[in-house]
C-alpha positions in Angstrom: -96.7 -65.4 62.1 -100.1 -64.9 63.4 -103.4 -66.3 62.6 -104.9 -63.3 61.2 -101.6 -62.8 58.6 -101.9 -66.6 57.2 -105.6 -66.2 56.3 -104.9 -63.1 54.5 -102.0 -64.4 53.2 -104.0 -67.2 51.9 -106.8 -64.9 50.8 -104.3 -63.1 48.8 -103.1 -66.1 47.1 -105.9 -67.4 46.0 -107.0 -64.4 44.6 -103.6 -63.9 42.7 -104.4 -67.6 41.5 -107.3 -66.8 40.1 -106.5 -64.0 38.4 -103.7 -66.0 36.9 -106.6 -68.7 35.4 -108.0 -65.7 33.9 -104.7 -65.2 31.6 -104.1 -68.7 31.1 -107.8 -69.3 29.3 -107.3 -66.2 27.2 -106.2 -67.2 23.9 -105.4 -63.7 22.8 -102.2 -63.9 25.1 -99.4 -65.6 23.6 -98.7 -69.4 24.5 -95.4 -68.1 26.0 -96.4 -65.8 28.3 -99.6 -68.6 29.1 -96.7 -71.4 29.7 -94.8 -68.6 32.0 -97.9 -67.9 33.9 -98.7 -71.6 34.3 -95.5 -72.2 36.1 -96.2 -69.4 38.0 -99.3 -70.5 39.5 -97.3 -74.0 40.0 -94.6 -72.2 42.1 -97.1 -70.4 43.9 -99.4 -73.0 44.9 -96.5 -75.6 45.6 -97.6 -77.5 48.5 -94.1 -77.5 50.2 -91.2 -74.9 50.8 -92.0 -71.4 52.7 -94.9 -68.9 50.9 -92.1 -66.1 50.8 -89.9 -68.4 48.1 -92.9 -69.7 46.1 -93.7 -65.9 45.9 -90.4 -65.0 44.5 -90.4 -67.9 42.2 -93.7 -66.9 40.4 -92.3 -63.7 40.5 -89.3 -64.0 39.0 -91.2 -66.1 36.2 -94.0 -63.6 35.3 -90.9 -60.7 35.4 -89.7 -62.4 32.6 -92.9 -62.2 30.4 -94.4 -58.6 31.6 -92.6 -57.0 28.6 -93.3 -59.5 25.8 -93.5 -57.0 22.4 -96.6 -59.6 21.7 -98.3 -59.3 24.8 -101.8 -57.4 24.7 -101.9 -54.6 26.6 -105.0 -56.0 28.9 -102.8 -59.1 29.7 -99.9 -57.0 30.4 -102.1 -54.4 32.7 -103.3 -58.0 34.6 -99.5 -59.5 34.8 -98.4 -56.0 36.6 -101.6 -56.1 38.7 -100.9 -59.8 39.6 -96.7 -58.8 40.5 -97.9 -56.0 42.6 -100.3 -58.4 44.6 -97.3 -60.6 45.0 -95.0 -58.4 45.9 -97.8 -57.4 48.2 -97.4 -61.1 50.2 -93.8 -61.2 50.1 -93.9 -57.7 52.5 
């Protein structure tokens, strides 16, 4: 992998991170979905094992949640946004 592809790999992440804080302080998304999303982020962010499984981990874990009947439609907008961006990094 080259230089240029780990820093935007990186950039990526990060961003996806954040957006993930975003849903996890937003109390109007159910504590579920907020735990889901934690571990996530923990998958993601894992300091060991290659960026392409962490990926899949958090995205199998925010699969899960995306079609929670009690998920507001903002949060659920922001979970499809934030598996797009993933799947984005696994490419």
């Amino acid at each position: 992998m080259e230089k240029n592809d780990e820093k935007r790999i990186a950039a990526l992440i990060d961003d996806i991170t954040k957006k993930m804080e975003m849903l996890i302080g937003d109390t109007s998304v159910p504590k579920n979905v907020r735990s889901a999303v934690v571990e996530a982020k923990n998958k993601l962010n894992a300091a060991s094992g290659d960026y392409t499984v962490r990926v899949s981990g958090a995205i199998y874990n925010l699969d899960e949640v995306s079609n929670d009947i009690n998920l507001p439609p903002q949060a659920r907008t922001m979970i499809w946004n934030i598996l797009s961006l993933l799947e984005s990094v696994k490419e």
